[in-house]
N, C-alpha and C positions, 0 to 999 in steps of 0.2 A: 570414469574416475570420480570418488565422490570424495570434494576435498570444498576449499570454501566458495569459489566460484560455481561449482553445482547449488550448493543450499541458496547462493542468491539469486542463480538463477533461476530458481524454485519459485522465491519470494516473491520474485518480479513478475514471474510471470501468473502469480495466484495459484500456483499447483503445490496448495498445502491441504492437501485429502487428510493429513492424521491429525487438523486442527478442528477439533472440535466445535468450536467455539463461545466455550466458556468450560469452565471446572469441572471433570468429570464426576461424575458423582460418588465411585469411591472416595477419590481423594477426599471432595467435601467431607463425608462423613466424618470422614480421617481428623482432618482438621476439626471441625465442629464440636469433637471429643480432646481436643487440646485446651489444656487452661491457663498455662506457662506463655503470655503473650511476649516475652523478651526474649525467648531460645532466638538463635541462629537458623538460619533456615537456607541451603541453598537446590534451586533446581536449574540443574543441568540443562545443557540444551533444553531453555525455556520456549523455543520459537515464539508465539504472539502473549505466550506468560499471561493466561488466565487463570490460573493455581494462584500465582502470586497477585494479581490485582483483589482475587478472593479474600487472600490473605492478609492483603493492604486495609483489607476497607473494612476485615473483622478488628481491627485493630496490632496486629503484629507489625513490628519496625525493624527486626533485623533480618530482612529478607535480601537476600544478592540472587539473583537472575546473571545466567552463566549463558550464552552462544555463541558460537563460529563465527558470523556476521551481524553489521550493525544493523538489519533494518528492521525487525524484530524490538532490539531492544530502544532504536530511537522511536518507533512507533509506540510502544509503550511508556516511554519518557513524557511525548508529547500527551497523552491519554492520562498521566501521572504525574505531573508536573513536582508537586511535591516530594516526590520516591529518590532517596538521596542518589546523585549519578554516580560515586563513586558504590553504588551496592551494582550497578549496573555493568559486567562484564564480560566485554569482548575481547575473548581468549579461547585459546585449544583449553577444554576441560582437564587434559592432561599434564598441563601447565601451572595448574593450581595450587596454590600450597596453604592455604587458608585455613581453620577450623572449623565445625559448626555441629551443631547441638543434633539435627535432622538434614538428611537430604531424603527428596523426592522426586520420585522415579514416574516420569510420563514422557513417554515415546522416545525415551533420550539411547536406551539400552538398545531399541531396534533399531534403531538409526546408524549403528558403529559396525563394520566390517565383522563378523563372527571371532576373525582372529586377534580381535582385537579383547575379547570378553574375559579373559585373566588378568589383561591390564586398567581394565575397566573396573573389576571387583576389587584390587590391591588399590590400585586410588581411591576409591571410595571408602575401604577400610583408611586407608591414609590419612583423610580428609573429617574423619569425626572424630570429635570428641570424646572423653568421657563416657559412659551411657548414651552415646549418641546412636541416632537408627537410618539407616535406609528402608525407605515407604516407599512405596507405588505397584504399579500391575506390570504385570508384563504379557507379551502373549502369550497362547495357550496354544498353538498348535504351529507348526514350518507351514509357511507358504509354497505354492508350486512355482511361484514367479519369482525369478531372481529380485533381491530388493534392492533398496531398501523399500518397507520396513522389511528386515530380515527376524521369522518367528524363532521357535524353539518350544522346547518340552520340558515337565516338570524335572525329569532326569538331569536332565543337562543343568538345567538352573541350580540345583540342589546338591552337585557334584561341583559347580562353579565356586558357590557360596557357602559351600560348608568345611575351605579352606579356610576364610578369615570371620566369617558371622557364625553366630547362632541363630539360625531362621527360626523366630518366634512364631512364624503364622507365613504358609504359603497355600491357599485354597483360592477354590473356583469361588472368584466375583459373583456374589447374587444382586449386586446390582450396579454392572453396565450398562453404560450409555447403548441404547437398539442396534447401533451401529455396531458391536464391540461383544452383545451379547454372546455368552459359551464360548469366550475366545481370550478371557483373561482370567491372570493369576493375580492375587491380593498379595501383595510381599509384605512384614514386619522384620527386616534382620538387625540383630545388635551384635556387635563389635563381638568376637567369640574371646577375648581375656578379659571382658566385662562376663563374661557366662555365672558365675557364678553368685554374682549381684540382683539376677531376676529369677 
């Protein structure tokens, strides 16, 4: 059963293989091409939120970090002392009812039960603003191991997402982390009743 006492039992016991650890380097790019240092910004199931200390320290301040469990986000508190706490939250993602300009997508999508991935894209469309975009990768191919992470195919993504976004850009990563190479997708989707604004 993967529910909150599995992710902390994760934590605790350091069996966090999809942390990186530190900002993968799409995202970086991602960000690094951003000029609008005041947008809203939230990610999802941040687990040890190296996207957002990134983002901390190029200067953006409306950043919320969203997890399951606290020990993720109290380690980054303590790591961050200044990062407002109430941007800091511990919540079902699904629970959310907040705005925000961008979300980003890292390892939050493989992490959810498959059947869960139409309520996952309507919240998300839910949850942005205006012109706002969902960013991140996602995988590029199904695993043969039950997961989490659980993969998937361009297909499937592109049938998912082409309910409520317009996918501005879904191509092969040319430059994943070694670990990740040939195995992820570059997402840009914008709100599909914004379509006609880009």
């Amino acid at each position: 059963m993967i529910n909150r006492d599995y992710w902390q039992n994760r934590y605790q016991a350091k069996e966090t293989s999809w942390d990186a650890g530190e900002i993968t380097t799409p995202i970086k790019e991602y960000v690094d091409q951003l000029s609008d240092k005041s947008i809203t910004i939230l990610i999802p199931g941040c687990g040890n939120a190296h996207e957002a200390a990134y983002l901390w320290k190029q200067g953006f301040k409306n950043i919320f970090i969203l997890d399951y469990v606290a020990e993720p986000l109290n380690n980054f508190s303590k790591q961050f002392p200044d990062f407002p706490k109430d941007h800091l939250l511990l919540k079902d993602f699904f629970e959310l009812n907040e705005k925000f300009d961008l979300i980003i997508e890292q390892t939050f999508f493989c992490a959810l039960y498959p059947n869960l991935r139409t309520d996952y894209v309507k919240k998300m469309y839910s949850l942005l603003n205006p012109l706002g975009k969902l960013v991140g990768v996602l995988f590029k191919n199904n695993f043969e191991k039950e997961g989490p992470p659980f993969g998937g195919n361009e297909t499937e993504y592109k049938q998912l997402l082409n309910n409520f976004f317009k996918i501005k850009s879904m191509g092969e990563c040319y430059n994943s982390i070694p670990a990740r190479k040939d195995n992820e997708f570059f997402i840009i989707c914008i709100s599909k009743n914004l379509e006609n604004n880009h």
